[in-house]
N, C-alpha and C positions, 0 to 999 in steps of 0.2 A: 624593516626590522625594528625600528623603532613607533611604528604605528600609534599602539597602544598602553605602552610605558605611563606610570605614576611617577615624577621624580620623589625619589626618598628623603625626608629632611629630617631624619631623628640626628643626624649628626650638628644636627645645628637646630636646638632647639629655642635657642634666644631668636628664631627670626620667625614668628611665629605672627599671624596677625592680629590687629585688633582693630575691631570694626567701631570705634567712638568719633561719630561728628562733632565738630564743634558745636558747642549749645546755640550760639547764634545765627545757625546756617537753618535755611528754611526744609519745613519738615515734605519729604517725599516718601512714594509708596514704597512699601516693603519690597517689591522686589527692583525697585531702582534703587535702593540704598542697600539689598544684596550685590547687585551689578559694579555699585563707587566699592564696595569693600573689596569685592573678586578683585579689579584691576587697576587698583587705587592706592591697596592697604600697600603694606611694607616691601619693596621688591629685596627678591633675597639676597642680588648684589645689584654691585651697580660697578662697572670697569671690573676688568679681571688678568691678572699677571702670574705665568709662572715665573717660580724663583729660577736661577741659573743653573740650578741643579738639580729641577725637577720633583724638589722635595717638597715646594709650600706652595699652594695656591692660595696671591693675595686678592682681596675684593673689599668694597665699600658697602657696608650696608647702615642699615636706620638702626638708631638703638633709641630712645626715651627721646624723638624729635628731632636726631641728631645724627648725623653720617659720619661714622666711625670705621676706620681701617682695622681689618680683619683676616685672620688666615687660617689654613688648613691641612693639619699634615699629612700629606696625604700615605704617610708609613705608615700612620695608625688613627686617621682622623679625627686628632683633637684640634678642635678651635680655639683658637687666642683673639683677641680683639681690644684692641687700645682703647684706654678708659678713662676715665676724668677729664676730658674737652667741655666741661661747661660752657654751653651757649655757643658752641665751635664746632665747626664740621671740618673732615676731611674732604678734600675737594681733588687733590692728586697725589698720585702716589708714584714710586719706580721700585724696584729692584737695583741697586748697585754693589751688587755680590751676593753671593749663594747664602747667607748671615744675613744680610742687609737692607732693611728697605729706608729710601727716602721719602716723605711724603710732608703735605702741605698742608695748614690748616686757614680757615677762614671760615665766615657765612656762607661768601660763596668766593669765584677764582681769584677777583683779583679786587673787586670793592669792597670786601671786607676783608682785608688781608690780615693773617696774624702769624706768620712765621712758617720755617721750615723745621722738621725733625727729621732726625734719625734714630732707628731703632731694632732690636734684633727679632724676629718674627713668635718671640712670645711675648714682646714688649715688654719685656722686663728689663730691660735697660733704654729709657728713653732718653737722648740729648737735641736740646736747643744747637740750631745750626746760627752761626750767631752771623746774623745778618746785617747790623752794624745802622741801625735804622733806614735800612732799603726795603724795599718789596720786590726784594730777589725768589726767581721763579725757577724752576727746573726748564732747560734748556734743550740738552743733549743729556743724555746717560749711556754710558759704554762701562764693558767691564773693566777697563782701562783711563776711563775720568767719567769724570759730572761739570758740567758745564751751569752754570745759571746766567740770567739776565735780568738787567731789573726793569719792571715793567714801569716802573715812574721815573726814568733818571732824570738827575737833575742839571741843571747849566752846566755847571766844573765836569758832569763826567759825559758831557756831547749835546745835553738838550734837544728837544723838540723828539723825544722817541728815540736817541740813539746811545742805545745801551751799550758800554763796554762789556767783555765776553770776560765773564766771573771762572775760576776755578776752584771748585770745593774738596780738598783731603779730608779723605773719607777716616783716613788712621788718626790723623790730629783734628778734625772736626776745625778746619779751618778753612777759611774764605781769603781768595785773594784776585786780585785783576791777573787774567790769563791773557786777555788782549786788550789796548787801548785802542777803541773806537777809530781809526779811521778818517770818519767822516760821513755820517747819512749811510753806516750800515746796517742793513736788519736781517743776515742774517749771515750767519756762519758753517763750514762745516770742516771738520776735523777728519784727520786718516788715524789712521788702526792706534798708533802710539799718541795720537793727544795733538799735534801741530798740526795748529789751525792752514789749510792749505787755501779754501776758497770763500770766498764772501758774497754777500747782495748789496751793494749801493743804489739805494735811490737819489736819483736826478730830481732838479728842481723843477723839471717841465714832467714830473711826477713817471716817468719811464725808469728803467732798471737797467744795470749794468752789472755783469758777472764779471770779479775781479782773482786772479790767483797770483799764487807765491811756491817758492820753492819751499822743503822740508827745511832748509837753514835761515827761514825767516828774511831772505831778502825781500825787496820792494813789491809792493799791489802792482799786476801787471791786469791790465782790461782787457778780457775775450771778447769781441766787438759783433758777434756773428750770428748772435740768437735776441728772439725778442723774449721781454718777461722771465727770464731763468730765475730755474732753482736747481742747487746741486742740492741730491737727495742721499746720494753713498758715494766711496769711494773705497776702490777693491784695497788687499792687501797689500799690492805693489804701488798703490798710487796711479794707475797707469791708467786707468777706466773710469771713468765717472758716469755715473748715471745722472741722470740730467733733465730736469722737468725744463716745457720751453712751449712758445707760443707757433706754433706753423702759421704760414701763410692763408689759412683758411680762418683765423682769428680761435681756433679750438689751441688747445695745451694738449699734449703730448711729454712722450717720451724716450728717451737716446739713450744708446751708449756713447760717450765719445772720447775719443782715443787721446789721453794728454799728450801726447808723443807726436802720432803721423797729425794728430789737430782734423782729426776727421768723425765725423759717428761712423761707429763699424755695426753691421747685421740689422735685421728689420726694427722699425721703431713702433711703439706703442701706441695707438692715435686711433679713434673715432672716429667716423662721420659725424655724430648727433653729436655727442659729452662728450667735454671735456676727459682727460685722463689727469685726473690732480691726484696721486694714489699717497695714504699713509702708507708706511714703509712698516713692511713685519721684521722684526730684527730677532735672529736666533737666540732665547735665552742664555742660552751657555757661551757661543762664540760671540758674538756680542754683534754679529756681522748680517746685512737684508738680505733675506732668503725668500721674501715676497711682496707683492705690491698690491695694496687693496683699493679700489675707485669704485663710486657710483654711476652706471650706466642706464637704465631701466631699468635693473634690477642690478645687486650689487655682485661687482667681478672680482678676481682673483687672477695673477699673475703670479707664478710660483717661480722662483730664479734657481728652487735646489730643488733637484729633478725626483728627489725624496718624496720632498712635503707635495710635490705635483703627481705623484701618483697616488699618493694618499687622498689626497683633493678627488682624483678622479675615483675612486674605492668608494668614498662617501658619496659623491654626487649619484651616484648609480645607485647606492644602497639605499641611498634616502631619495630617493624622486621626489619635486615639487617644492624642497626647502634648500634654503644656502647652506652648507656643512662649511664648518671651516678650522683649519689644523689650527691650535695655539701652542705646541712644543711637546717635546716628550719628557713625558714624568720618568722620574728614576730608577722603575721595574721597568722601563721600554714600551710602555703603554702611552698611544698618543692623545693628550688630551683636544679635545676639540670642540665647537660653540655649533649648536646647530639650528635652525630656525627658520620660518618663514611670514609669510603676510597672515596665515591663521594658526602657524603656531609659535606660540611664546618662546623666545629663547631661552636656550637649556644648557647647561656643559653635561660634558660627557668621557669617559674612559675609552677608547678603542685598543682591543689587543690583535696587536699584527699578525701573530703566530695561529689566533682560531677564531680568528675576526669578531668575538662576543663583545658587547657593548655593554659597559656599566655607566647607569646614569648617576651623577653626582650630582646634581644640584640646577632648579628652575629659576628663571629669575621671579615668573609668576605663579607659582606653585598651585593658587587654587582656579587658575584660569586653565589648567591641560585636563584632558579631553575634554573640554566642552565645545563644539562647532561655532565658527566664530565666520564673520564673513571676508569674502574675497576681495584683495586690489587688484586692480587692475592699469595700467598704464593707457591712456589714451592722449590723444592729440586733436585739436581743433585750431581754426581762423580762425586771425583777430580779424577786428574791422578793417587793418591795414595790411593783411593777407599776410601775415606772420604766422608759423604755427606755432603754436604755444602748448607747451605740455604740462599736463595734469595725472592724476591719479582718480580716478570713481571707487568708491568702495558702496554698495547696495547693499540693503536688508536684507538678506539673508529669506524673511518673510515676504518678499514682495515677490507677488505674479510677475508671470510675462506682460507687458503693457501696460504694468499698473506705473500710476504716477506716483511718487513717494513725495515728503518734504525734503527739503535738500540743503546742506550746510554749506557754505562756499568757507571751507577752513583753512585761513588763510597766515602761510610760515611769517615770523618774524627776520631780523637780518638786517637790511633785506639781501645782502650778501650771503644769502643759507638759501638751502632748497631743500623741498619732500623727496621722501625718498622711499622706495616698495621697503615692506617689510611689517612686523606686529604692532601695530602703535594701537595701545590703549585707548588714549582719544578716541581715534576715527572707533573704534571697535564698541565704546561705550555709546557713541551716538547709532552708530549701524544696532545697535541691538536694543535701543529706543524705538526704532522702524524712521531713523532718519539715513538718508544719503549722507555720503559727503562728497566733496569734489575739493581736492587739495592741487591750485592753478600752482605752477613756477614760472610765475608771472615773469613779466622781461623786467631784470634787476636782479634779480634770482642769479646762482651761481653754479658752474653746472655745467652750462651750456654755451661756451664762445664768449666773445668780447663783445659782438655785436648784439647777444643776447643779454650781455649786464649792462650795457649802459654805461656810460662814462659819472655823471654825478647824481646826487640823491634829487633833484630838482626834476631830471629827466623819468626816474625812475618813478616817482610821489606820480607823474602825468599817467606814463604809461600800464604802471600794476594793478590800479585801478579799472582803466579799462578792460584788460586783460581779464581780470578778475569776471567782470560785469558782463564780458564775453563767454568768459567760460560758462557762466549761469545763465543766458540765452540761449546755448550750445544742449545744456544736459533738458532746456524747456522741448526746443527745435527734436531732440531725438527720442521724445517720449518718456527721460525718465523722471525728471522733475516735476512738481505740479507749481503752476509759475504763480500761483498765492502764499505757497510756500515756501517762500526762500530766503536761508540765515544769511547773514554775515558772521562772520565770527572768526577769532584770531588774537594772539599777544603782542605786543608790544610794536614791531615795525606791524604786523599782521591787525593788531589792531588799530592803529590807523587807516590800512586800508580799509576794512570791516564799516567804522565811521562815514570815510569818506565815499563808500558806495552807496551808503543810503541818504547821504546829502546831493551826492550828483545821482543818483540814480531814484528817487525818493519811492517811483511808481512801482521797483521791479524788489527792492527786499521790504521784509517780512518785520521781521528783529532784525537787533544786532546785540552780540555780546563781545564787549573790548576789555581785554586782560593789558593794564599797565602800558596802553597805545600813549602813541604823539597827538598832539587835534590841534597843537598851535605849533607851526614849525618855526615861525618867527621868534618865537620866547624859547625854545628850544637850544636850534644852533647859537642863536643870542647868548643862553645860557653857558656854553662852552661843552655839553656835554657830550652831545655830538663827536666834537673834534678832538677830546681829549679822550674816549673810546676808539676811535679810531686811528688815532698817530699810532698808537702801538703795532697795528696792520701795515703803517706806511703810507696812509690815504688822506693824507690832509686836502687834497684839492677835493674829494668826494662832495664836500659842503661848501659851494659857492658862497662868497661871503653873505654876510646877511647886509653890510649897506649896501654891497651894489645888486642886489635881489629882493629886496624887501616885499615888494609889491607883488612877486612870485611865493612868497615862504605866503604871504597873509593868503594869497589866493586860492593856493593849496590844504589849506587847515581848516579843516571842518567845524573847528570852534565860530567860524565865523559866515557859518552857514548852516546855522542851526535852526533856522525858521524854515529851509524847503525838507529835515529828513520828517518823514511822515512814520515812521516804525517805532514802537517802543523800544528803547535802548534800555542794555545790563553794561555798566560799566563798572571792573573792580579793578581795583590797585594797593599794594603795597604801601606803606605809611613810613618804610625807610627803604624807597628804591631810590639807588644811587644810579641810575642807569638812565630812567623816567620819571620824572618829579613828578608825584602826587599833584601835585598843582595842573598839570595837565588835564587828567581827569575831574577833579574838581572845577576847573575854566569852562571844561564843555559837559560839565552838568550844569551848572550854573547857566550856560549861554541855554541849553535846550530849555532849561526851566522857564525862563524868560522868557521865550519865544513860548513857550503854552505844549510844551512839547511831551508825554510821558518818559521818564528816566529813573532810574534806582541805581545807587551810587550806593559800594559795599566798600570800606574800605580800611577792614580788618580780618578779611577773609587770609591774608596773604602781607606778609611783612616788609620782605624787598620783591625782588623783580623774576617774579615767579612765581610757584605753588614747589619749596624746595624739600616739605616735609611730610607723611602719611596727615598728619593735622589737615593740614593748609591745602592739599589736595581733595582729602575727601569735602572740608567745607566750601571750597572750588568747587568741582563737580555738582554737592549738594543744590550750592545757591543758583548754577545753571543750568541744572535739570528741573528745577521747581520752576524756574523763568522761561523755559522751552517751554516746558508741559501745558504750562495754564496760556502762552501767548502763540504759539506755533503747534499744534497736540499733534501724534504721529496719528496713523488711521487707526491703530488698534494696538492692546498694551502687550508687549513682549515675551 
């Protein structure tokens, strides 16, 4: 029923596109730089919250280079949108009461941090949350408290990543310590009235411990009985907990367990393949999780309110071929809900219970629907060590049966992240190039088991690579690759690999294009940055030191094996990534140059550790669609 729907944007007319390359970005054919603008220009949101009462839908969108929090009444749809953030983006946001929202401002999450606000959803009353020189983060949010944490604490309040548990009043716009740290906790979870009942300690031999307490704040007692926990909810009696946990097959899963008999009660959550690591949908108005969302091969839903699960099953039938998914009910009893698949763009939507008609409200990609766009698909291959290793293929659209296309080997950053089915622009700009992509979740990847992430980054640098370089032998082996043509390509952990495939592998890629990669790991972890991104996760062992590994970090970084890659390289980066020094990039342009090697170093395409703005993206995309076309060309133009 939704087939052939236009989303309607006259109610928001500020989100309108504008197709301007940067003037420095290299010139491409008109209809590739119709293509950057279709799926590139301004998405119309970005995150999406209803309020507690069903009256305001909040979203992030682009306004003059800038990500600005925004809303929409949905009684008579006018839009509001917070204004005057010079050079500052919104980056998160909450609902904390039906009036209320909190949100954060910065470049990006947490390295360029610049405070919390509060404000009322026409933004006309904005307050400073006064954070007292912390880089305190939204936490928890209930209609019943707000929780923060400070992502940098310092020695006096636990050191080394262990945040005490903040309490913010919403009525006095004050901040106070709601819990003192413990010891090595990261993380916390509260019942229905605010008392903190459960926590996460991490051990110094880097393993976890689930700790609880009675409602009257006596003593941390240790639950001894599960590996890796995370307590995710807990009911209104206290009495149930839902409970992320590692099974015996090294996959994560999920329980009910009984705080009382100390038992799980009724069947538990759990894969054979994935992991089950699900964000928690929490009911706008009760404030309490009514579902569980995780990625499988394609993304699932567990509904806990037998409502929202029949609703679930209404859409999945009405819409065949896309994930429909309930986000609350608006205040005329009309359920809103996000619909979407691998070829079409995510959209929200009005559903009315009573005569089932659907009003479409708003696309993320507005000038990308109807146009056919091509299919992912999920597939699995051997490594060389008879691992399978899952990937994604997405094909041209244009391509015969048999034909051999060129082929992107698009490789996730992380490397604690994984691809996942669904519309990604990316793959969809190259697919409509006439290039393949193959998106490997190489081992290191997350996702998929313990024995699939690998214990440190040393292990993972070995294995992703091959993996990688597997997957691209695989799509040669099965007809769909043409093995002259083949990218590397990838960001930041992603670009490293990308690098390091065509230093060890010089014979089998083509190009490479590295967005803000590692090439030296020894100056890297050396530099700290590594390990001061990742304490806030709780992983400080991830990065072996670098004196007792040194000979391992140099061996590993492609900067110093810049005389075997044989490909022209694209390398761009960011000129204030706090994430991945510039200097990286720069080292292993410098070393390919040296060795006689061709490279093209851009390195104003993109300012920190990304492409975070319509700017920065479309001059992204520009300057590597001009560097595909003239070094890798598809068979024929699109």
């Amino acid at each position: 029923m939704l087939n052939s729907f236009r989303i309607l944007l006259s109610l928001v007319v500020s989100l309108g596109l504008a197709a301007n390359a940067r003037a420095d970005a290299p010139p491409v054919p008109d209809h590739v730089a119709r293509l950057i603008t279709t799926l590139f220009g301004r998405p119309a949101f970005e995150g999406i919250a209803l309020s507690p009462g069903g009256t305001h839908l909040a979203f992030i969108r682009e306004a003059e280079g800038h990500k600005v929090l925004a809303t929409i009444d949905l009684r008579n749809k006018e839009v509001h949108a917070a204004a005057g953030w010079w050079k500052q983006n919104v980056v998160a946001f909450y609902w904390c009461g039906p009036e209320t929202l909190l949100f954060q401002v910065g470049r990006d999450d947490v390295n360029h941090y610049e405070g919390l606000f509060l404000s009322d959803p026409k933004f006309q009353n904005i307050r400073g949350v006064p954070v007292r020189g912390k880089v305190l983060v939204a936490y928890s949010v209930r209609p019943n408290y707000v929780f923060l944490t400070n992502a940098f604490p310092t020695a006096e309040e636990g050191g080394e990543g262990f945040s005490p548990l903040y309490r913010l009043d919403i009525e006095k716009n004050r901040v106070d310590v709601a819990e003192e740290n413990p010891g090595r906790v990261v993380h916390w979870l509260a019942d229905a009235d605010g008392r903190v009942r459960y926590a996460i300690r991490r051990l110094k031999d880097n393993s976890y411990e689930l700790l609880e307490r009675s409602a009257d704040k006596t003593a941390w007692k240790e639950i001894p009985f599960v590996k890796d926990p995370v307590p995710l909810s807990l009911d209104q009696t206290g009495t149930f907990l839902l409970l992320r946990y590692r099974g015996d097959d090294g996959l994560l899963r999920v329980g009910t367990f009984n705080t009382k008999s100390r038992q799980f009660e009724g069947a538990q959550l759990s894969d054979p393949t994935y992991d089950v690591d699900p964000n928690v949908f929490i009911d706008p108005k009760g404030g309490v999780p009514i579902g569980l969302f995780y990625d499988a091969a394609r993304p699932a839903a567990l509904w806990l309110d037998p409502g929202y699960g029949k609703i679930q099953a209404y859409l999945s039938a009405a819409i065949p071929g896309a994930v429909a998914r309930p986000w609350g009910v608006a205040y005329d009893g009309r359920v809103l809900f996000a619909v979407a698949s691998d070829t079409r763009p995510l959209a929200l939507c009005l559903l009315n219970l009573k005569d089932g008609k659907v009003s479409p409200l708003l696309s993320r990609h507005p000038e990308a629907v109807g146009r056919s766009w091509a299919a992912m698909r999920e597939v699995t291959f051997k490594s060389r060590d008879n691992h399978a290793i899952h990937a994604y293929l997405t094909l041209p659209l244009a391509r015969k049966d048999g034909q051999r296309v060129p082929l992107i080997a698009l490789t996730h950053g992380g490397p604690r992240a994984r691809d996942d089915w669904g519309f990604d622009t990316q793959v969809q700009f190259y697919a409509a190039l006439g290039y393949g992509v193959l998106q490997v979740n190489y081992r290191g990847s997350s996702g998929y088991g313990k024995e699939y992430g690998l214990e440190d980054i040393i292990a993972i640098n070995r294995r992703s690579v091959d993996d990688v370089a597997d997957g691209l032998s695989w799509s040669v082996e099965q007809g769909y690759a043409d093995p002259r043509r083949l990218v590397a390509a990838g960001g930041s952990y992603g670009g490293y690999v990308s690098m390091a495939l065509a230093e060890r592998y010089p014979e089998l890629i083509a190009a490479v294009v590295g967005l803000a990669g590692v090439y030296d790991w020894y100056e890297q972890v050396l530099d700290g940055r590594q390990e001061a991104a990742i304490t806030v996760g709780g992983h400080v062992k991830f990065y072996p030191s670098v004196s007792a590994h040194a000979d391992e970090y140099r061996e590993l970084s492609p900067v110093n094996g810049a005389g075997r890659v044989r490909a022209p390289v694209l390398l761009i980066h960011g000129d204030d990534d706090r994430r991945v020094n510039l200097d990286q990039s720069l080292a292993m342009a410098d070393a390919l140059r040296k060795a006689g090697k061709p490279v093209q170093l851009v390195s104003d395409v993109v300012s920190i550790h990304g492409y975070p703005d319509q700017e920065s993206r479309i001059g992204y995309f520009q300057t590597v669609a001009a560097f595909l076309l003239r070094t890798v060309p598809p068979d024929s133009r699109p």
